[in-house]
SEDOMI-603013 format. One line per 2 residues: number of its first residue (from 1); their letters; for each residue x, y, z negated of N, C-alpha, C. Coordinates in nm, 3 decimals, decimal comma. Each point is the difference from the previous one (the first is absolute). Example, Ala and Ser with C-alpha at 12.3 -4.5 7.8 and 13.67 -1.06 7.14 Angstrom:
# SEDOMI-603013
1> AS> 1,319:-0,569:-0,780:-0,089:0,119:0,000:0,090:0,120:0,000; -0,035:0,105:0,072:0,082:0,119:-0,006:-0,077:0,109:-0,073
***
This chain:
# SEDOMI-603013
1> XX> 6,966:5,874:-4,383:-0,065:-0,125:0,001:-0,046:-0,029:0,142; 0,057:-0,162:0,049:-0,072:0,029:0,135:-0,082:-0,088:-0,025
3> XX> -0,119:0,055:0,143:-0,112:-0,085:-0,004:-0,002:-0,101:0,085; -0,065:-0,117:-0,077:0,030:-0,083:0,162:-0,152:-0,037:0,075
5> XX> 0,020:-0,039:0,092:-0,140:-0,032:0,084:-0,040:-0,126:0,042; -0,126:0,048:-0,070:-0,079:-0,165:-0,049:-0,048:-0,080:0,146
7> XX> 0,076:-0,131:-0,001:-0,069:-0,091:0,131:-0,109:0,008:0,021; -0,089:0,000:0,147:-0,151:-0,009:-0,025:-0,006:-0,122:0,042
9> XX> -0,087:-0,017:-0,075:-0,085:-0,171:-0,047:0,009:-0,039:0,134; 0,038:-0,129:0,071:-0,056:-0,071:0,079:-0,122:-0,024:0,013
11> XX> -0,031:-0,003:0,138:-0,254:0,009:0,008:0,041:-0,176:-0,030; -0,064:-0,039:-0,128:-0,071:-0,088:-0,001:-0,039:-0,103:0,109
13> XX> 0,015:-0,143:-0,005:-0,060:-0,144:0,078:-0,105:0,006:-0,044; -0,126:-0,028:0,066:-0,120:-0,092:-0,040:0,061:-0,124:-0,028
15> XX> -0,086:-0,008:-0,124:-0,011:-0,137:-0,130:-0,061:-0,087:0,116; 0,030:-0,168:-0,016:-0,060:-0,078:0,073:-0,095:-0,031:-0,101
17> XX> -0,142:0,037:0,038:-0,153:-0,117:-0,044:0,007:-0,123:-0,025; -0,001:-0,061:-0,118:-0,020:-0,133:0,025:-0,156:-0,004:-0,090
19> XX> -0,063:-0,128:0,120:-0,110:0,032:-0,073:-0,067:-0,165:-0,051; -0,003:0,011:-0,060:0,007:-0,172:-0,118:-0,159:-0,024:0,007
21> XX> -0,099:0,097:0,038:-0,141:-0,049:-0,015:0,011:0,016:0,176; 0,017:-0,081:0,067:-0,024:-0,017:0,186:-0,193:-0,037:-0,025
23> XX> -0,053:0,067:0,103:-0,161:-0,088:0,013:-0,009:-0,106:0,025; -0,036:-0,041:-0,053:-0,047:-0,126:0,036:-0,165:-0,055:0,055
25> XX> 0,058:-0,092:0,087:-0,146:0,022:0,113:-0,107:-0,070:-0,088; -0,108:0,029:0,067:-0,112:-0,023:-0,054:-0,063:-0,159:-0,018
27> XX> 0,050:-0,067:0,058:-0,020:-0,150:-0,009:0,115:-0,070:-0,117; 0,024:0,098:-0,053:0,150:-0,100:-0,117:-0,053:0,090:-0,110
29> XX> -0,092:0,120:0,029:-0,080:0,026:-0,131:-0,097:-0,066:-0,106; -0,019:0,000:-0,093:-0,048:-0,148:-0,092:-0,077:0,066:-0,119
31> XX> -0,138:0,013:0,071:-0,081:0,109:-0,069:-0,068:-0,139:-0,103; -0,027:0,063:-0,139:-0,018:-0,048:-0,118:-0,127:-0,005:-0,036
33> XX> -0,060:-0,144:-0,059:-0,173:0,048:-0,006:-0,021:-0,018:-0,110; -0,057:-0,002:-0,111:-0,029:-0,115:-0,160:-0,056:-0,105:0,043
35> XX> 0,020:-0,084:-0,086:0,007:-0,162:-0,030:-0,172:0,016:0,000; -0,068:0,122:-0,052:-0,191:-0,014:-0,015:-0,031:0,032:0,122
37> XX> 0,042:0,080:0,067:-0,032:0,013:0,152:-0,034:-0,111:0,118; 0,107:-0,063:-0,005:0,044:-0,142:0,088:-0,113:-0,062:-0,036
39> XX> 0,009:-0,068:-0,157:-0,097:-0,103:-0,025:-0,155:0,057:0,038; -0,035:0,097:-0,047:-0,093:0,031:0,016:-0,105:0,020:0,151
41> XX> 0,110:0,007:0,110:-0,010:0,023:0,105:-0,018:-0,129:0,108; 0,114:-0,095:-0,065:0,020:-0,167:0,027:-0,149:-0,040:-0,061
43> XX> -0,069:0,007:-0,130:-0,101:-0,041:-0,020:-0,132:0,084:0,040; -0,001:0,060:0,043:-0,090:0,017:0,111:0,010:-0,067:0,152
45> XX> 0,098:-0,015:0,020:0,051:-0,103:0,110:-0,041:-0,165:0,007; 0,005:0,043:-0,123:-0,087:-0,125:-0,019:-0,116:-0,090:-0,028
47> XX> -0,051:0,110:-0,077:-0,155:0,032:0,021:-0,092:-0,017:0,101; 0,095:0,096:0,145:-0,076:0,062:0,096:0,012:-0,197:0,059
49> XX> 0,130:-0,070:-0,037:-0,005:-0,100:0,102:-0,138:-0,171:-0,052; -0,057:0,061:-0,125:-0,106:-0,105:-0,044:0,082:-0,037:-0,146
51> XX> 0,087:0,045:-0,056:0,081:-0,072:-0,087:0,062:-0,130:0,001; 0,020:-0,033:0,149:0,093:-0,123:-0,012:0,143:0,062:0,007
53> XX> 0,056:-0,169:-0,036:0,131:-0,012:-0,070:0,089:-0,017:0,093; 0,159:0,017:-0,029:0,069:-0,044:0,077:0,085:0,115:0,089
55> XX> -0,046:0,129:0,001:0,069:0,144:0,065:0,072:0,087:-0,087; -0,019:-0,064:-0,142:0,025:0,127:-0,068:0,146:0,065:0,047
57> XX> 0,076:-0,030:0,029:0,162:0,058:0,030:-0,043:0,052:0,114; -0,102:-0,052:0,140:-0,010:0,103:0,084:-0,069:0,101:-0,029
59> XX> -0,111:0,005:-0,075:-0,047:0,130:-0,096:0,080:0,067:-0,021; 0,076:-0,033:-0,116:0,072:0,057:-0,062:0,072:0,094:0,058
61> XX> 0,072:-0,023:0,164:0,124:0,018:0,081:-0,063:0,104:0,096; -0,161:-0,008:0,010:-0,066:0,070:0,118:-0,041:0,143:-0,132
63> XX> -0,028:-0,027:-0,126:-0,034:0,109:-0,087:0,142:0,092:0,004; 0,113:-0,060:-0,037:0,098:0,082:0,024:0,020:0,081:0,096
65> XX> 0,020:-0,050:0,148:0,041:0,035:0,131:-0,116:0,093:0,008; -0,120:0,031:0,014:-0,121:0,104:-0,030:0,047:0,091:-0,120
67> XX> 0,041:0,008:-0,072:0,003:0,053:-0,119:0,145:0,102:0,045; 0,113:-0,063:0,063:0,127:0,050:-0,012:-0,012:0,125:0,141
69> XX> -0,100:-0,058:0,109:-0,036:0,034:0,115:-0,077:0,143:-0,068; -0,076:0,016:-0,088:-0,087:0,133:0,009:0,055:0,081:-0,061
71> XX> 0,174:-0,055:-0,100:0,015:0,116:-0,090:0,111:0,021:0,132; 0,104:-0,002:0,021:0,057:0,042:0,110:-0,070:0,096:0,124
***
């Protein structure tokens, strides 16, 4: 019986990485607050300003931007 002699394995390529989660920078991050947070924060905003009318969306927009700013 003859024996025969086994090829040795070719060394292996490194696998190319692909990497599907890239970082993403910190200004395209879009940190999440609750809907009770905001308001709650906007109405103190409004409070502090005498309770007049007429800001609420800048409230609203300055409670967010504070809010998104401290969890980041």
């Amino acid at each position: 019986m003859a024996t025969t002699a086994k090829k040795a394995d070719a060394p292996t390529k490194p696998r190319k990485t692909t990497t599907k989660n890239k970082a993403v920078p910190a200004s395209r991050i879009r940190v999440m607050v609750s809907h009770e947070e905001v308001a709650h924060l906007a109405h103190r905003y409004w409070t502090e300003r005498g309770h007049l009318h007429g800001q609420a969306e800048e409230d609203w927009l300055r409670a967010e931007q504070e809010l998104r700013g401290k969890a980041s």
